[in-house]
Structures are given as structure tokens and as C-alpha cells.
C-alpha positions in Angstrom: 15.1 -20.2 -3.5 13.4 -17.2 -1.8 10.4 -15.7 -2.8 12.4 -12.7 -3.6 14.4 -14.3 -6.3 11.2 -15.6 -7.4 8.6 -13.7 -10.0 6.6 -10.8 -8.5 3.6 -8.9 -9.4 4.3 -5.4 -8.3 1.8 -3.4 -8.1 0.3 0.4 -7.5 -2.7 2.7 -7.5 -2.8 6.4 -8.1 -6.1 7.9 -7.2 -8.5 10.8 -6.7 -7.4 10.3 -2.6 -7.1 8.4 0.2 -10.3 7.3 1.5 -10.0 3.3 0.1 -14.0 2.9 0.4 -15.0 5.9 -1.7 -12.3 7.3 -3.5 -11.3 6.5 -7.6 -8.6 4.9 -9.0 -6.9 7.0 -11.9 -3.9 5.2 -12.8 -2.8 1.9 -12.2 0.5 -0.8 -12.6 0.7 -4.1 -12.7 5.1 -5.0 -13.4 6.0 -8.7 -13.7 9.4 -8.4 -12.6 12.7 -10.7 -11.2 14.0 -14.1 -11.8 15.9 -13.2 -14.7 13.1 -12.7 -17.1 12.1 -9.6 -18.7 9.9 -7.4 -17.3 6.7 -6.6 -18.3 4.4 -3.5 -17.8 1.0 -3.2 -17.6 -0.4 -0.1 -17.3 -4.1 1.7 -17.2 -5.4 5.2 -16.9 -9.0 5.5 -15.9 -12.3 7.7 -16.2 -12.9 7.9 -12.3 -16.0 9.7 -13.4 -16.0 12.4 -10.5 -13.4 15.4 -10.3 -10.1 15.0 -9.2 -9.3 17.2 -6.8 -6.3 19.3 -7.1 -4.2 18.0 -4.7 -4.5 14.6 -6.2 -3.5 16.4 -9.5 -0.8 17.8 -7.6 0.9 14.8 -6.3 0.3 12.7 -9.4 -0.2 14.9 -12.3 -3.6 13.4 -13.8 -6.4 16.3 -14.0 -9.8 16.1 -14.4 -9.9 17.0 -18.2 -7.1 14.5 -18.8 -8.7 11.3 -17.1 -12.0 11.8 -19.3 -10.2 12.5 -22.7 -7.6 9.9 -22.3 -9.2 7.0 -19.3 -10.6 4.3 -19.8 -13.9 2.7 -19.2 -13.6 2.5 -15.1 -16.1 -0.5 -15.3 -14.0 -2.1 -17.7 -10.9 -1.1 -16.3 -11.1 -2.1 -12.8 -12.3 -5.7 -13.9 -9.3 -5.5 -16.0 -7.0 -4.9 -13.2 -8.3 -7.5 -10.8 -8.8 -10.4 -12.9 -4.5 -9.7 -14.3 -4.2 -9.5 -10.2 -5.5 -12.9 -10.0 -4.3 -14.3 -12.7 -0.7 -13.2 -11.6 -1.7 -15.2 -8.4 -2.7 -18.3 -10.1 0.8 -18.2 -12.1 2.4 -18.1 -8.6 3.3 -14.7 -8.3 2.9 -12.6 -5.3 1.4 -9.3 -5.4 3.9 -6.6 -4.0 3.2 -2.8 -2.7 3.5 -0.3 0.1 1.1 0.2 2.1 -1.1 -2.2 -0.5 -3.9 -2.7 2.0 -4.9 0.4 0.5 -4.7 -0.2 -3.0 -6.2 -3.7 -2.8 -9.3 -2.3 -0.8 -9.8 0.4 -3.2 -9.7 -1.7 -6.4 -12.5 -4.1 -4.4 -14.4 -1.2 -3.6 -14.7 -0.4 -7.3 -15.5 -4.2 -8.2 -18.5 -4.0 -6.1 -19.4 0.1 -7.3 -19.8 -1.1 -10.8 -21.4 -4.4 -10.3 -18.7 -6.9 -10.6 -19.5 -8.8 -7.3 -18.9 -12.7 -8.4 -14.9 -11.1 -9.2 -15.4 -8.7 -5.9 -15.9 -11.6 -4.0 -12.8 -13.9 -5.6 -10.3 -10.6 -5.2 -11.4 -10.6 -1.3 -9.7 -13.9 -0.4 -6.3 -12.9 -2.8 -3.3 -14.1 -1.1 -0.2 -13.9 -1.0 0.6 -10.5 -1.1 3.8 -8.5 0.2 2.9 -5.4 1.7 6.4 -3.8 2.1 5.0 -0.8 4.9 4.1 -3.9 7.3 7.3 -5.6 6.5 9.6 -2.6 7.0 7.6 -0.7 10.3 9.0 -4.2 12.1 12.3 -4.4 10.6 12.7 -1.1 11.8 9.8 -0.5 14.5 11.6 2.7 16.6 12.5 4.9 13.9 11.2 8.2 14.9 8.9 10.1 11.4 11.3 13.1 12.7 14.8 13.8 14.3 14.8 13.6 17.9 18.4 12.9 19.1 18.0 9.4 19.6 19.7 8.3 16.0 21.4 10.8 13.7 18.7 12.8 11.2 19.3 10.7 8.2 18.0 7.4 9.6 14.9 8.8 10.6 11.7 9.8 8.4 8.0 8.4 7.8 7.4 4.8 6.7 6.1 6.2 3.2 7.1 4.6 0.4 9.8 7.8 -0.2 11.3 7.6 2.8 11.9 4.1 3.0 13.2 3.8 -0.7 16.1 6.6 1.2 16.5 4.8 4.2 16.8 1.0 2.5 19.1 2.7 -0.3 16.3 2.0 -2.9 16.5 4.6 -5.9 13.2 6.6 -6.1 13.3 10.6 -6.4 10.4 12.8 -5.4 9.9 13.8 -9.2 9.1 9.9 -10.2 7.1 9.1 -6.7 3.4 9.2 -7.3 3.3 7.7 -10.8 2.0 4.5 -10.6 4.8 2.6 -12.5 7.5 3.9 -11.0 5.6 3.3 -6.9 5.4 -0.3 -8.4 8.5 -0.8 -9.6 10.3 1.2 -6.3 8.0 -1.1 -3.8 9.5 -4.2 -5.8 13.0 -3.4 -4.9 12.1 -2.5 -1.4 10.7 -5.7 -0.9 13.9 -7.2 -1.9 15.9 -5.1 -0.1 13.8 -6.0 3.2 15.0 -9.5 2.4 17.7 -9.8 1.9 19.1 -6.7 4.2 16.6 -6.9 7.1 19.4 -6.4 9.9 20.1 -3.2 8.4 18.6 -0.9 11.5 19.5 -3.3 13.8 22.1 -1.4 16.0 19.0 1.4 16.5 17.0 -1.5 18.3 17.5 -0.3 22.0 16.8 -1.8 25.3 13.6 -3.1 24.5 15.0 -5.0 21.3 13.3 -6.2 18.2 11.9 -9.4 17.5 12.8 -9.4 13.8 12.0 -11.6 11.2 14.0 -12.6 8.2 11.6 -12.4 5.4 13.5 -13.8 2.7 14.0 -16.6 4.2 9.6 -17.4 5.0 7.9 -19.3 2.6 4.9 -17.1 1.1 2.0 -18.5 3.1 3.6 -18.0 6.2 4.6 -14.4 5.7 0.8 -13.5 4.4 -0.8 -15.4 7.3 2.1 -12.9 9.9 1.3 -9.8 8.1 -1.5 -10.3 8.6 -1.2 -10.5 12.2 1.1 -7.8 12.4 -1.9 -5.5 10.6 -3.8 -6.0 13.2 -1.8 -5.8 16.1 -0.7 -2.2 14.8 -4.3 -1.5 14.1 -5.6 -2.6 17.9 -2.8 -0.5 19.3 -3.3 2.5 17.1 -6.8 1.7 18.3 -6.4 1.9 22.0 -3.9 5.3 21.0 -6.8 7.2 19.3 -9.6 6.3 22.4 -7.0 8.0 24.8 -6.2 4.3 26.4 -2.5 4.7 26.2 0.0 7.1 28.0 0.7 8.7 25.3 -2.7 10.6 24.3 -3.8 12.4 20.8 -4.9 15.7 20.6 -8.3 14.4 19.4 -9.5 11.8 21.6 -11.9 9.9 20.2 -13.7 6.9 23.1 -15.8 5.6 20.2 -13.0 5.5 17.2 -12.6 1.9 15.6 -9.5 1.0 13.6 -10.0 -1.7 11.3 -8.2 -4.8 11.5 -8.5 -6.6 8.4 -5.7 -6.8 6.1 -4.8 -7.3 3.0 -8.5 -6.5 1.5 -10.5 -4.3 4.2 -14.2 -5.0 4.0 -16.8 -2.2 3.3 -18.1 0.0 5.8 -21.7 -0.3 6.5 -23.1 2.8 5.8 -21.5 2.6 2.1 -22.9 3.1 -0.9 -22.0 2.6 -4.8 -22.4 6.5 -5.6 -21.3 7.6 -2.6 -18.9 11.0 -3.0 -15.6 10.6 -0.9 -14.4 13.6 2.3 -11.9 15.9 0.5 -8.3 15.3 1.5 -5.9 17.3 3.8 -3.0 18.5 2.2 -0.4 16.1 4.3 -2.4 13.4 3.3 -2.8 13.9 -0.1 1.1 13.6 -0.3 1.3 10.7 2.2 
């Protein structure tokens, strides 16, 4: 039987933004969900201690004045979340999210803020996790974030989590996206649509053809050891995109930029500090 018929943990941060190192979680999910058993729903909202900015009120409806009135302890809290993360893992259960690199580096970053090192240093190694953005960018590697004329409008669109719920045929409207339950639960059935539908795109392949996986039918090892080498081949390129080393060149050239490679638990920068504040977020990627 496939890991997808299997028991998940699904999981999802919602947070003051989207710097993983510095930002704050807010809200949080933890859903033990599939092999015919009920599902269970952990959930947590959390003092992050500094403001939220508005546009991470905007996209997940927590302000400020609600966090400290109604969160949690974030000390508390984040130990909370990790040690149910690991304890999931020691049960057998995967941990499953889009993009999760992100949540999983931000809930590490806030083990080691508030002192929790012997934990920080357990939820480093955590494995195996399912990151459904790696998964679906190469079961679908071409698809162009807008129309262009190469494949009709509606199978194109950004690899967040939105747009892949639409493409994948995954219910998850733009009123429920952003709320930590329902990103869990959406990412949950994404990852088992990627498995068991993974040809889906395959007649938008082109000349240069896909080298496509069947995930549903990897054990879990294997598929956390190739995401993991799939991060960081998209990372390298992204990498060589941003120093102007590719033919296609950004805007913003940057010779000294450095893309991190690590995945699913990115380490901290160098220069970082418990109480440091994070950069305010631009408005497109505050709804990212």
C-alpha cells in the first residue's frame, strides 16, 4: 500500500510573513488524516509578540489585538507544535505541506528564538516529509505562472498552493486559502492527487519531455532523500538565474546572490539573531 493510502500528518503555518528566519508564526495545523480513520485536528493560535502587519492580517485574518487577547504562549506553543510534529513521525506518519520548507524552517527558527535547542536540534533532522510544491513543479515543470499561447489559459497559473488545488481539481476557494486548517487539509489532498494522477499534464510535456516520477508508487525514504535533490537542483538553477548566468536574465542582477540549498529544514543565517525584527513584506508576497 502507498504512502498515500497510508496516515498523514498534514500540516500548515500562517504567519506575520514570509521571511522563514525572522518572521512569527500566528496560527498553526497539525490534521491526522486518511486510511479510513477519523480525522483529527489540532490546532493553535499564537502570541507572535511583535505586530502583525496588515497585509498578513489581510491574507489570514489574525490582527495584532487578536493574537495577544486570544494566542497562546509562543514559547509554549511552538514546542507544542514540534514535539506533536515528531511525535507524528515516530507513529509513522509523514508530515505533508506546500511549499513546507517554509513552514518547517520557521517553526525551527522559533525553537531556537525561545531557547528550545535540545528539540531545535531533533526537528532539524525530521524526515519524511512530503512537500507537495516540489512534487507538483516536476510533475508539471513547463506550466507557464501566466497565459502565453503555448497551452490554453486554464492550465496555466503559479505553483501556489491555490492554483495547484485548481489545476489538480482539488477543492480550495480563495475565501478558505490562508487559514491554517483548511492550507493543511487542501495540501493533504493535493498530495494524493499527485499520486495517484501524476500523468495528468503529461500531453503539455513538449519536445524536451519530462522525466516524471510516479510518487505513489516510492516508498517514503526514497521520495524524501529525491526531494531533496530536486530542492536543490531548483535552488542552484534559480541561483545561476539571479547572478545573470543564464540566458534568460532578471531585472536585478545580483553576481553575489546565494540561494539556499537545503531542504526540508533550512539552517539559520549567520548574521541571525533571537530578537531580530523581520523586512516588511511586498504586497505579492504577502499573498504568495
Amino acid at each position: 500500500m502507498g504512502w498515500h493510502m497510508s496516515r498523514l500528518a498534514l500540516f500548515d503555518l500562517e504567519t506575520t510573513g514570509v521571511d522563514p528566519h525572522r518572521d512569527r508564526i500566528v496560527t498553526a495545523a497539525i490534521i491526522e488524516a486518511g486510511a479510513g480513520v477519523k480525522t483529527t485536528t489540532r490546532s493553535w493560535m499564537l502570541n507572535p509578540v511583535i505586530d502583525i502587519p496588515q497585509g498578513a492580517t489581510d491574507v489570514h485574518g489574525i490582527t495584532t489585538e487578536m493574537a495577544r487577547l486570544d494566542g497562546r504562549d509562543a514559547s509554549t506553543g511552538v514546542r507544542e507544535l514540534a514535539a506533536d510534529l515528531l511525535s507524528c513521525i515516530g507513529s509513522g506518519l509523514p508530515v505533508v505541506g506546500h511549499n513546507v520548507v517554509y513552514d518547517l524552517t520557521l517553526l525551527h527558527a522559533e525553537l531556537v528564538r525561545h531557547g528550545h535547542t535540545t528539540l531545535a536540534a531533533a526537528f532539524a533532522g525530521i524526515r519524511p516529509v512530503i512537500d507537495t510544491m516540489v512534487l507538483e513543479k516536476q510533475l508539471d515543470p513547463y506550466r507557464p505562472g501566466k497565459p502565453n499561447g503555448r497551452r490554453p489559459d486554464a492550465a496555466c497559473g503559479p505553483h501556489t498552493l491555490l492554483e495547484c488545488c485548481r489545476l489538480w481539481g482539488v477543492d480550495l476557494t480563495a475565501q478558505e486559502a490562508h487559514g491554517a486548517e483548511a492550507d493543511a487539509l487542501a495540501a493533504g489532498r493535493l498530495a494524493w492527487r499527485l499520486a495517484t494522477d501524476p500523468y495528468r499534464f503529461e500531453q503539455f510535456d513538449g519536445p524536451r519531455g519530462v522525466d516524471r516520477i510516479n510518487p505513489g508508487d516510492w516508498d517514503l525514504a526514497r521520495l524524501h532523500d529525491w526531494q531533496g535533490a530536486q530542492y536543490a537542483r531548483s535552488a542552484t538553477s534559480f541561483q545561476a538565474y539571479k547572478r545573470g548566468e543564464q540566458r534568460k536574465k532578471p531585472d536585478d542582477v545580483d553576481p553575489a546572490f546565494v540561494a539556499c540549498t537545503e531542504w526540508p529544514v533550512q539552517p539559520l543565517p549567520a548574521d541571525w539573531s533571537p530578537d531580530q525584527l523581520p523586512t516588511p513584506a511586498t504586497e505579492q508576497e504577502a499573498v504568495a
